[in-house]
N, C-alpha and C positions, 0 to 999 in steps of 0.2 A: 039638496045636500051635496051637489056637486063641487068638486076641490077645482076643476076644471072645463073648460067646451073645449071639443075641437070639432071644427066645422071644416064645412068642404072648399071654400071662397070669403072674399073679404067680404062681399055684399050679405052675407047671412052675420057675420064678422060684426059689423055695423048694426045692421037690424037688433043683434042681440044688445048690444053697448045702447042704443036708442032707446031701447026699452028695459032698459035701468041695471041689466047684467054686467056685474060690476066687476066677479073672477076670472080669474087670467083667464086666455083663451088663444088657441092656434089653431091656425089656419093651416091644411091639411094639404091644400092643390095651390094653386099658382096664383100670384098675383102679379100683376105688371110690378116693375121695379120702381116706377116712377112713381107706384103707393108709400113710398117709405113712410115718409113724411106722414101718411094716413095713420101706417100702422105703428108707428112710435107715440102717435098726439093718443090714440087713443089705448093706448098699451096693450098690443096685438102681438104675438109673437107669429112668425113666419117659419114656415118649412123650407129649408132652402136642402136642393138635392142634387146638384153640380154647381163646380168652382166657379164656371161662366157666370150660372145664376147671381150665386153671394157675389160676384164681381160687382154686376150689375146694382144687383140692392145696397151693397157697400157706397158705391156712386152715389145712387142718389140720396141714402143717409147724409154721407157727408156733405152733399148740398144742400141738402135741407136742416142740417147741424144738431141731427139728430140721430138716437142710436136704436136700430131694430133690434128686439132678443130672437133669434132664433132657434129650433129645433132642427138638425143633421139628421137630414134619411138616409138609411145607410138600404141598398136592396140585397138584402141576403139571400133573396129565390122567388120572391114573390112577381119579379121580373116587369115592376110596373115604373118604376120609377126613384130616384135616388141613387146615389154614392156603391156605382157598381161593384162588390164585395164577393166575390162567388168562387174566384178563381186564384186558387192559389198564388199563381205567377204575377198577378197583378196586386197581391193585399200591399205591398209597401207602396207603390203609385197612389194606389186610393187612399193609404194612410197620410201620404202626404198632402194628397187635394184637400182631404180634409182639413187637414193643419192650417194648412192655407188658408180654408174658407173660413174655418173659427178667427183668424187673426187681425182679419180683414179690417180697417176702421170703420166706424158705423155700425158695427153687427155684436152683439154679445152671443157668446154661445153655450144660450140656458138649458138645452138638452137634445138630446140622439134618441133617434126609432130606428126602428124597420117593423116591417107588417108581415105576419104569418101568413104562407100562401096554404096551407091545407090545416090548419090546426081546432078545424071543428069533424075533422075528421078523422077517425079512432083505429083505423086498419094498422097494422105492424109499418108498410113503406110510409105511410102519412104521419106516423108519431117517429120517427126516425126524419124523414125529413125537418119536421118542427125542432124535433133537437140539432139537427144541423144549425137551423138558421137561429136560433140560440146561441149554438157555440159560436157560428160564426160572428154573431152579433158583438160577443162577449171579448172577442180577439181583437173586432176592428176598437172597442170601448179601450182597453185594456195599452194595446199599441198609441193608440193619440192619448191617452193620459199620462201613459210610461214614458215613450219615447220620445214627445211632442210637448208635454208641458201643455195640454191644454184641457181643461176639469169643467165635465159637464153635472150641474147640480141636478139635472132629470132626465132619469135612463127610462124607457117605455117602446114596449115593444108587444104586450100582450091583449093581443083583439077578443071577440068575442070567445072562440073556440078555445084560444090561453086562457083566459080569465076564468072558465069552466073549468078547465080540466088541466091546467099546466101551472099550480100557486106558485111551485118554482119560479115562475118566468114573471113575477108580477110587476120588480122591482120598483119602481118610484111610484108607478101610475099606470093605473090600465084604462083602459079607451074599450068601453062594451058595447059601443054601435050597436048592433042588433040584437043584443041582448034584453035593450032596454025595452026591446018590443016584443019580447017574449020566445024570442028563437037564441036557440044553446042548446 
């Protein structure tokens, strides 16, 4: 009954499309850029989470004359990875990387995350940090659609501890990782 997979690499990516998984599906961690071509033949979307990155996949799209959809990690606090977002003095630099990255040739840009770094946890600083990275989530969305002209059709940002306990934050699509396996 799933509307979507997101998986952690292209090689599970594949495995699933092999075995007859026909619904979109993104890829969550890194693929060499020279997959373009992989991930467009078998309509894979990609996460791409710096400008360098989408450069690179932009390349070899267009050499292989094909277009990647991707998903924009935006890191609001979770501090692992993606489109550095945290600090005030830098949100217009990072709104413009972004811009950049969506505009790229080769790359569509079907949707924007970021990932809750404490939001399965219920203490007064852990539900205040979760709404930070909400709002902040909501500023960097709100600036590249306003300011930049660039519209992403899937906002999703609500892991398992959102998806529990934050409906506010569910927006397009939630990603329940380990809730599927019974932890929330």
């Amino acid at each position: 009954g799933a509307d979507w997979f997101a998986v952690s690499n292209l090689e599970e990516a594949l495995q699933l499309r092999l075995g007859g998984i026909s619904r979109p599906m993104l890829v969550l961690g890194y693929t060499p850029p020279e997959e373009a071509a992989t991930l467009a033949k078998h309509r894979i979307s990609q996460c791409v989470y710096s400008l360098e990155y989408a450069q690179e996949l932009s390349h070899y799209a267009v050499e292989a004359g094909a277009t990647v959809n991707i998903h924009v990690k935006i890191d609001t606090g979770m501090s692992r990875l993606g489109f550095y977002f945290q600090d005030i003095s830098r949100d217009e630099a990072t709104v413009q990387e972004v811009k950049a990255a969506c505009t790229l040739p080769g790359l569509y840009p079907e949707g924007i995350f970021t990932h809750f770094a404490v939001a399965d946890e219920q203490d007064q600083e852990s539900r205040a940090y979760t709404r930070r990275q909400f709002d902040l989530f909501c500023r960097v969305i709100r600036a590249v659609e306003e300011k930049r002209g660039v519209r992403f059709p899937l906002r999703h940002c609500a892991n398992t501890g959102a998806t529990a306990c934050y409906p506010e934050m569910h927006l397009d699509m939630v990603r329940p990782g380990l809730l599927l396996y019974g932890y929330g």
